[in-house]
C-alpha positions in Angstrom: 0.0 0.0 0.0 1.0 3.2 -0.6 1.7 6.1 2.1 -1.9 7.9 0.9 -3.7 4.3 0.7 -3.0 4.3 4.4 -3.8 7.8 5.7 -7.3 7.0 4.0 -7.7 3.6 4.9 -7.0 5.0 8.7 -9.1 8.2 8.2 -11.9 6.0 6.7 -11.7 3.3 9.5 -11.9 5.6 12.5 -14.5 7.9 10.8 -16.6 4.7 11.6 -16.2 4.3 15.1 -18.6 7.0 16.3 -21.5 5.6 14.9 -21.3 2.8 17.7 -21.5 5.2 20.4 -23.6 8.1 18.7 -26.1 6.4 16.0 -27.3 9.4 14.3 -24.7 11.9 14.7 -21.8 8.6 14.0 -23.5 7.8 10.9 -23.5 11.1 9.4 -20.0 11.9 10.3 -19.0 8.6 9.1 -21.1 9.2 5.6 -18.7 12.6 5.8 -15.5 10.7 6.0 -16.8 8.8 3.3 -16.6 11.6 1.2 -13.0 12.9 2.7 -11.1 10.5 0.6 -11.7 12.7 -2.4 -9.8 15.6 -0.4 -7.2 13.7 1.1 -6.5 12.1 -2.6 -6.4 15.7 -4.3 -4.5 16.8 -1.6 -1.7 14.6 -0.8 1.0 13.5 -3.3 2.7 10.2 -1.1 1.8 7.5 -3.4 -1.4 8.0 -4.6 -4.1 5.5 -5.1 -4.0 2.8 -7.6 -7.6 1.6 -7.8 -9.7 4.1 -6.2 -12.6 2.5 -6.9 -11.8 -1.1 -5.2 -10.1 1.0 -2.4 -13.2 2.8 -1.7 -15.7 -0.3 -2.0 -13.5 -2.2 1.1 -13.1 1.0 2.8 -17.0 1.3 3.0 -17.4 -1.7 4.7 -15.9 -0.3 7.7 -18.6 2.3 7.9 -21.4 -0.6 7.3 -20.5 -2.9 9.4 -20.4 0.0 12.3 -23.7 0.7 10.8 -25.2 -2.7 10.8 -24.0 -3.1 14.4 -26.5 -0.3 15.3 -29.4 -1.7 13.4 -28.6 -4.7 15.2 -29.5 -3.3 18.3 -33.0 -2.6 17.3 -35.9 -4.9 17.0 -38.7 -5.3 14.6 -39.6 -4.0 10.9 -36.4 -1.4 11.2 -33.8 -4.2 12.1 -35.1 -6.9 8.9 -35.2 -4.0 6.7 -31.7 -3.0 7.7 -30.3 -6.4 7.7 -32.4 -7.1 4.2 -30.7 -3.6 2.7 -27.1 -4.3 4.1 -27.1 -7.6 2.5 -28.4 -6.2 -1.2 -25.4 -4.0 -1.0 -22.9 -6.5 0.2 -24.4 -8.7 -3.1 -24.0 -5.7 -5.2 -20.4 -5.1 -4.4 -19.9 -8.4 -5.3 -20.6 -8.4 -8.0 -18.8 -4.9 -8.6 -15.5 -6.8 -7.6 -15.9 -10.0 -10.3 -17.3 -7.7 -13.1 -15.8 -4.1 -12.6 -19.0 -2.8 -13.9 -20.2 0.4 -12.6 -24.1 -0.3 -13.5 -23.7 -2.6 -10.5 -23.2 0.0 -8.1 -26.3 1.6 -9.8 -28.5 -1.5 -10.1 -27.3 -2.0 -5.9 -27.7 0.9 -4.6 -26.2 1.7 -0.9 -29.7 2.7 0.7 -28.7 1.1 3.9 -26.3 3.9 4.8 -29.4 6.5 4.4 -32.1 3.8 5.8 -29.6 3.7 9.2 -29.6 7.7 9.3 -33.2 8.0 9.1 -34.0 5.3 11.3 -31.2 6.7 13.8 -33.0 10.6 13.8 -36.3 8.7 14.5 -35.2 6.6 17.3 -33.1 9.9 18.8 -36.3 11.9 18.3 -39.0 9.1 19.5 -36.8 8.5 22.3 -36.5 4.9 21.0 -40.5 4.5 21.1 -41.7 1.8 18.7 -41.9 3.6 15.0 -45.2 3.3 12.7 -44.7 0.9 9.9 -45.8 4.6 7.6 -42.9 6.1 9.0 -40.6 3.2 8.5 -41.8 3.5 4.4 -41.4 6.8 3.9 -37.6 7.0 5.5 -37.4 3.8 3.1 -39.0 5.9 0.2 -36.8 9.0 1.0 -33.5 6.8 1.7 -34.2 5.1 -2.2 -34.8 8.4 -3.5 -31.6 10.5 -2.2 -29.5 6.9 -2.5 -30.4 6.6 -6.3 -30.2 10.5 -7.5 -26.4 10.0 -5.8 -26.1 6.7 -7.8 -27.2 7.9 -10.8 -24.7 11.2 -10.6 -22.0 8.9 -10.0 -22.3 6.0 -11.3 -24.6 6.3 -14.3 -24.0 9.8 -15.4 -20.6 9.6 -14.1 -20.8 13.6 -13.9 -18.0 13.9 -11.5 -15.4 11.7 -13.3 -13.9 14.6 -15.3 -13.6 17.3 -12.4 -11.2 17.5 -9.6 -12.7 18.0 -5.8 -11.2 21.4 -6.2 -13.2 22.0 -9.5 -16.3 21.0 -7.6 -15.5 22.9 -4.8 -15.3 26.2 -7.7 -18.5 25.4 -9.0 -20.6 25.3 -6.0 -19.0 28.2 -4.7 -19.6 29.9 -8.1 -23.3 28.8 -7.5 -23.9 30.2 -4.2 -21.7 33.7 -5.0 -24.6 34.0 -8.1 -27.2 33.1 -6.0 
């Protein structure tokens, strides 16, 4: 491994370890780290990473398995559905590994990680009472909705391949300065 594969690998790994203590506030700082690879890669010249894409797939399951830990502390409808969406993703990356094909990612889509955030604000804000099967669909409906628009940027559109984070970064800025 290169010097950079590590710093992420460790940056990605510890990023996780919140969500055990904290489930709602973990998870979205671990979704956060997530994302930090970008920076750390278009910051740091030590090596760089050779396979991005594979590196970031094993990385994630740091974050999911923290994740699934949680959800397998609750009972009923919210834990089979998280166990249920954990494993659809862990049959979807998979499948990534053996075929390389990025319409796997898209055709698996990662809901779990927004299903466990969901789930987490409602327990946090119920006090962990016993949530209504309606609300358990619609975090379900909005977790598929926000999981596949991201899918579909990344992996079907593949609008971010061509820009640097830095570029990105430009853009929104240039959005909010016009707004």
């Amino acid at each position: 491994m290169t010097t950079e594969e590590i710093i992420v690998s460790i940056v990605r790994v510890l990023g996780a370890l919140p969500v055990l203590k904290y489930a709602l506030f973990g998870s979205i700082f671990a979704v956060l780290v997530d994302l930090s690879d970008l920076f750390i890669i278009g910051n740091l010249k030590l090596g760089g990473v050779r396979n991005y894409q594979d590196l970031d797939k094993i990385l994630d399951l740091a974050y999911m398995a923290t994740f699934l830990l949680v959800s397998l502390r609750w009972t009923g409808l919210e834990k089979r559905v998280s166990i249920f969406l954990f494993s659809f993703r862990i049959i979807g990356m998979v499948l990534f590994e053996i075929t390389g094909s990025r319409i796997i990612l898209f055709s698996f889509p990662n809901i779990f990680e927004f299903w466990i955030i969901g789930i987490s604000y409602l327990k946090l804000r119920n006090k962990n009472q016993i949530i209504s099967k309606n609300k358990l669909y619609y975090v379900l409906s909005i977790a598929f909705v926000l999981k596949m628009t991201q899918e579909w940027i990344l992996h079907w559109n593949r609008f971010l391949d061509n820009y640097a984070m830095g570029d990105i970064l430009s853009v929104i800025k240039d959005i909010f300065i016009f707004l």
